[in-house]
N, CA, C and O atoms as a GROMACS GRO file, in nm:
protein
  268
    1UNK      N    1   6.820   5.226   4.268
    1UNK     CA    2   6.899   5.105   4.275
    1UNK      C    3   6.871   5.035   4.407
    1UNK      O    4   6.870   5.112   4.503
    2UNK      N    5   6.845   4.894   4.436
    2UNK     CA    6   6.833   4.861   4.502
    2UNK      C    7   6.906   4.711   4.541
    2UNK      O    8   6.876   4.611   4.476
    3UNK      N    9   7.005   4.706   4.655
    3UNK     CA   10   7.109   4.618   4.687
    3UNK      C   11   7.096   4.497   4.765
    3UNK      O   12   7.072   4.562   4.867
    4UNK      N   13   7.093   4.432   4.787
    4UNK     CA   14   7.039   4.282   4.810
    4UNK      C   15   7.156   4.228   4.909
    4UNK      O   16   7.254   4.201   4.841
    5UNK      N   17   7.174   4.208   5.024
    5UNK     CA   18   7.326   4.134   5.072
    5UNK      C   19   7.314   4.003   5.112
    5UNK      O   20   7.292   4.013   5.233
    6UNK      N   21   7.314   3.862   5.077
    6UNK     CA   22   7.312   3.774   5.161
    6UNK      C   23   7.433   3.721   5.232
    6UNK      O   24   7.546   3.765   5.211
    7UNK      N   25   7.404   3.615   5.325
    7UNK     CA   26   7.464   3.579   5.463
    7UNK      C   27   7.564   3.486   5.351
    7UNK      O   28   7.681   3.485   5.389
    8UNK      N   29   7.541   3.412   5.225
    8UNK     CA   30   7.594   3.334   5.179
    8UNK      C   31   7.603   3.295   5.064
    8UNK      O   32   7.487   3.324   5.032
    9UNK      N   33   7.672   3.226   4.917
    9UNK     CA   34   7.615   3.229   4.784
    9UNK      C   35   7.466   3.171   4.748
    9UNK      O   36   7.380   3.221   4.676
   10UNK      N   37   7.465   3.030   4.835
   10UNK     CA   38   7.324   2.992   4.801
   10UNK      C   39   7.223   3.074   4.789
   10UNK      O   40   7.142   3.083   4.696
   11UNK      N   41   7.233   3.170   4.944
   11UNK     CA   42   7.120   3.251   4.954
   11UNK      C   43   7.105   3.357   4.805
   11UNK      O   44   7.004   3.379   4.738
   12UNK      N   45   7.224   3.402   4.789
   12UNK     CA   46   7.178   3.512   4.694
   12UNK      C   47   7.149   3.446   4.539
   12UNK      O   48   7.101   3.489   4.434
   13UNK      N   49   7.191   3.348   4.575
   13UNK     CA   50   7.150   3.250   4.426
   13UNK      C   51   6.936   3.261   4.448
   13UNK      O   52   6.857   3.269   4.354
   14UNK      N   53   6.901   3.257   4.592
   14UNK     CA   54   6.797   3.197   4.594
   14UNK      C   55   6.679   3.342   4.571
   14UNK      O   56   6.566   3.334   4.522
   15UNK      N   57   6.747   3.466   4.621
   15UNK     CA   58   6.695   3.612   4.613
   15UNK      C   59   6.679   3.633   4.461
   15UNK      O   60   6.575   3.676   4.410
   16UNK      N   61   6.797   3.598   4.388
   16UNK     CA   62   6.799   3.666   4.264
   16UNK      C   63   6.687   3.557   4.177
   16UNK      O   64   6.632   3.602   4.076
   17UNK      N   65   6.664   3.448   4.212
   17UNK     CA   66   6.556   3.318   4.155
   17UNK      C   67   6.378   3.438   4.208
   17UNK      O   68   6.282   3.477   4.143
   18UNK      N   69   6.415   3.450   4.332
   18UNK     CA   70   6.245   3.516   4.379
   18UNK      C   71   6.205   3.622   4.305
   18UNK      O   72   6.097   3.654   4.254
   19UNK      N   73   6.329   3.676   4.309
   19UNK     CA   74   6.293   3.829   4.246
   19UNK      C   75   6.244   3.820   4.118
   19UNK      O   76   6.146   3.883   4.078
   20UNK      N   77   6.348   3.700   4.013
   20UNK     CA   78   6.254   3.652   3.913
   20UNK      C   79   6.346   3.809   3.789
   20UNK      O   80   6.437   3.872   3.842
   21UNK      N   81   6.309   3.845   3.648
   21UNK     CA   82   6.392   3.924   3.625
   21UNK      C   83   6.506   3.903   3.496
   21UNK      O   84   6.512   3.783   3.468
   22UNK      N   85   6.570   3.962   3.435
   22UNK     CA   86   6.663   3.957   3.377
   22UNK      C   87   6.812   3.994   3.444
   22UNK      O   88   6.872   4.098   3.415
   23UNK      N   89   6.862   3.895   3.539
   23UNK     CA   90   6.987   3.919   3.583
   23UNK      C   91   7.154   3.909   3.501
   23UNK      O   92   7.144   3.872   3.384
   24UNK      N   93   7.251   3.929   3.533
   24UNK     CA   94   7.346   3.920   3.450
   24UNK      C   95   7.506   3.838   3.610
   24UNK      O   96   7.587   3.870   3.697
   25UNK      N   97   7.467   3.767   3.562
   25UNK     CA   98   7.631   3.710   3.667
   25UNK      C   99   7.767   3.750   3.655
   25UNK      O  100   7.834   3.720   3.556
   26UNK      N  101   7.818   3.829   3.769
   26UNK     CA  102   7.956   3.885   3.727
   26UNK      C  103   7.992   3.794   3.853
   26UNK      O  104   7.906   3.722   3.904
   27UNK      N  105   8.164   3.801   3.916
   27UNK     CA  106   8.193   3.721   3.962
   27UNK      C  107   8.205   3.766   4.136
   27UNK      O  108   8.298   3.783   4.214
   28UNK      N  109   8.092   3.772   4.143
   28UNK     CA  110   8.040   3.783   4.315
   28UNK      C  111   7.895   3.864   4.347
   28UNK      O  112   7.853   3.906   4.455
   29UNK      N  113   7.846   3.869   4.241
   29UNK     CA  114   7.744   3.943   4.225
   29UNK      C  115   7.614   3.929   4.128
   29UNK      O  116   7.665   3.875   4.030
   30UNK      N  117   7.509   3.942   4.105
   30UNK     CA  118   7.405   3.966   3.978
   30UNK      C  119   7.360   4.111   3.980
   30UNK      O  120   7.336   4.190   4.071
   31UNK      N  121   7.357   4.117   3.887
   31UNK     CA  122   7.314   4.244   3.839
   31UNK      C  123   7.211   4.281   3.709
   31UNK      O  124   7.219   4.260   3.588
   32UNK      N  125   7.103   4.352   3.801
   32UNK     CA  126   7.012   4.345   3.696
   32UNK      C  127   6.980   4.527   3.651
   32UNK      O  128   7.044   4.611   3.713
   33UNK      N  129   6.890   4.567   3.555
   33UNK     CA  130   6.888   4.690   3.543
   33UNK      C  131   6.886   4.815   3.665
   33UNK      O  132   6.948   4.921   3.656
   34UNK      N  133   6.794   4.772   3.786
   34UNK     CA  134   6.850   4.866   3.898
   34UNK      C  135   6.844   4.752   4.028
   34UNK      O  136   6.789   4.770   4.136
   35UNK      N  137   6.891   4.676   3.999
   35UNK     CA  138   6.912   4.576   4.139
   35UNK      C  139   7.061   4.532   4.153
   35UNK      O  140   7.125   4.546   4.050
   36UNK      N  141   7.117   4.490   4.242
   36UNK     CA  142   7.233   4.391   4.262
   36UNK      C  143   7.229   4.330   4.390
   36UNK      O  144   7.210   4.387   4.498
   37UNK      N  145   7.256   4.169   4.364
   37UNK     CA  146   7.248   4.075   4.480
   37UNK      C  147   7.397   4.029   4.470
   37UNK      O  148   7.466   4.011   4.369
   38UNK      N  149   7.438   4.011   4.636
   38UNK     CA  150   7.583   3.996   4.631
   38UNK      C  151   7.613   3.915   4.785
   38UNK      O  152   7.524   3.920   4.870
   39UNK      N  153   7.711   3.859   4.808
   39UNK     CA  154   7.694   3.809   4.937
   39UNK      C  155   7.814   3.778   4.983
   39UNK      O  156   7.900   3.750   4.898
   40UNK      N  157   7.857   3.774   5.147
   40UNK     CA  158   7.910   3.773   5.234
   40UNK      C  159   7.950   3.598   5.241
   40UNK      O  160   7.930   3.511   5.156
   41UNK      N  161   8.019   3.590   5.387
   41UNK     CA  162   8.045   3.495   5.392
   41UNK      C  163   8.074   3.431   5.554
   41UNK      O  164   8.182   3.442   5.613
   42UNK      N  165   7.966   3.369   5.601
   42UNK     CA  166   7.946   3.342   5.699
   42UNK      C  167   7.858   3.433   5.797
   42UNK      O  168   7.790   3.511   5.730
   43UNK      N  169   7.839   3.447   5.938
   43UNK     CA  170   7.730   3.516   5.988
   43UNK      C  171   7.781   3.713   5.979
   43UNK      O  172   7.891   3.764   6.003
   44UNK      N  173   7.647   3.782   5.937
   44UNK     CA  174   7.685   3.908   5.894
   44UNK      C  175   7.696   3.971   6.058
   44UNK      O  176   7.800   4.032   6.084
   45UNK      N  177   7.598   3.957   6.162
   45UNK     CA  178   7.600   4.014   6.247
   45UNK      C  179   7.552   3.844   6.382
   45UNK      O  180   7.536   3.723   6.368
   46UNK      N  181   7.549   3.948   6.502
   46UNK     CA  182   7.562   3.824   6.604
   46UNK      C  183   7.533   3.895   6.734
   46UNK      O  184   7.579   4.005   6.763
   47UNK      N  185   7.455   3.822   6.808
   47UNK     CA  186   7.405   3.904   6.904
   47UNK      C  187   7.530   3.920   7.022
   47UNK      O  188   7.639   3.864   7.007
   48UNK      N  189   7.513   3.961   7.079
   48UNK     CA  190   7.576   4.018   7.225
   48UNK      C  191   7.554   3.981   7.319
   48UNK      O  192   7.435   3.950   7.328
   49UNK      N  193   7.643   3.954   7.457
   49UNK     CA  194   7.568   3.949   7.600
   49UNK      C  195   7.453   4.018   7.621
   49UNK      O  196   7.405   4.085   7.529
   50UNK      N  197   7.406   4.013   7.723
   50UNK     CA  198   7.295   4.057   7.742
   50UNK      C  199   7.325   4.145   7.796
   50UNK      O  200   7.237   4.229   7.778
   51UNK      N  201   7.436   4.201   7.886
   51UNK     CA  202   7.502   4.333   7.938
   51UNK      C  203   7.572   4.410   7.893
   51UNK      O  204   7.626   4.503   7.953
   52UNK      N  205   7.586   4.371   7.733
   52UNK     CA  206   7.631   4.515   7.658
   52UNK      C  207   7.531   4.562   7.582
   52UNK      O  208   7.555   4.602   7.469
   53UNK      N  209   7.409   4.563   7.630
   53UNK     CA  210   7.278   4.630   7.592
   53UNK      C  211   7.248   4.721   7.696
   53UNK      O  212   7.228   4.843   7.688
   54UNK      N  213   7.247   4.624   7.821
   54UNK     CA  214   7.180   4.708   7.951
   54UNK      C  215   7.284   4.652   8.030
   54UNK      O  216   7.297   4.531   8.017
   55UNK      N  217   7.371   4.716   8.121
   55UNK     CA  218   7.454   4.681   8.244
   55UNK      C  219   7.306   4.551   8.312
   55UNK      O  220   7.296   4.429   8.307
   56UNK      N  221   7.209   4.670   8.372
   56UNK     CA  222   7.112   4.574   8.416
   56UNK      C  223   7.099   4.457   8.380
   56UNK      O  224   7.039   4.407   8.476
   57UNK      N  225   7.125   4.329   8.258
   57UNK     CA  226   7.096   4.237   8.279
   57UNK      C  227   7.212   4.195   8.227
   57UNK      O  228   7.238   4.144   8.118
   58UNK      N  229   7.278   4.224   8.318
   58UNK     CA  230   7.454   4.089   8.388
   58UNK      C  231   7.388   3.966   8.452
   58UNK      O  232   7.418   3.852   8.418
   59UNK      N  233   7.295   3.995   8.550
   59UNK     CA  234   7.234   3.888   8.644
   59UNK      C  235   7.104   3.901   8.589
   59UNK      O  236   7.048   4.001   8.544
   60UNK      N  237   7.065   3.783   8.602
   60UNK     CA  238   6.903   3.728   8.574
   60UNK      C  239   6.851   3.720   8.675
   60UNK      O  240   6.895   3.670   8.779
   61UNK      N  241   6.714   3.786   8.644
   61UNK     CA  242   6.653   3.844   8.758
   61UNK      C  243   6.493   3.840   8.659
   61UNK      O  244   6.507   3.854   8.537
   62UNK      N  245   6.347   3.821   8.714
   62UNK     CA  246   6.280   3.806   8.641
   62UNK      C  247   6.188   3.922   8.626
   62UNK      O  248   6.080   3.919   8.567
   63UNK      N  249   6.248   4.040   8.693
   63UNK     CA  250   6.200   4.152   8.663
   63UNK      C  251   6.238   4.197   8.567
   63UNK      O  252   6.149   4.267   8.517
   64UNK      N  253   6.356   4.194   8.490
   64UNK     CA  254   6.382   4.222   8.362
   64UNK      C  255   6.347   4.130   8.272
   64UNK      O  256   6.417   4.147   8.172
   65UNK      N  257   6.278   4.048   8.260
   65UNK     CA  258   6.225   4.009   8.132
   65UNK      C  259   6.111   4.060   8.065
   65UNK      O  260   6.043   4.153   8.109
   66UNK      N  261   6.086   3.994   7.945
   66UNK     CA  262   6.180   4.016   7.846
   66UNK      C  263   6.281   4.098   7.848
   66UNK      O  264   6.272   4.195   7.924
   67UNK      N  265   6.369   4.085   7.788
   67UNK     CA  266   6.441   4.159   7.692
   67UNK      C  267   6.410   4.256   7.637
   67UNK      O  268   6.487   4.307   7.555
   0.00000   0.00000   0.00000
């Protein structure tokens, strides 16, 4: 089985179009013989300061770059 999550409905409207398939629409989801695309609502994840990775880059300094 393999699960599909998008960020939003369009998107999973647009996964379950690529994938291409015999899907079935239930009401937040498609579902096909071993797939399901389903989706969230608004941003799933979001980055962080840059100092709750590494204390080290609180201050910018150009020895730590990159990231």
């Amino acid at each position: 089985m393999k699960l599909f999550i998008a960020e939003k409905p369009a998107v999973a409207n647009d996964i379950v179009k690529a994938l291409g398939g015999n899907f079935t629409r239930h009401d937040g989801w498609f579902e096909s013989d071993n797939t399901i695309v389903t989706n969230c609502f608004g941003h799933i994840i979001e980055s962080q300061p840059p100092e709750n990775y590494n204390p080290e880059y609180k201050e910018w300094k150009i020895e730590t770059l990159p990231l």
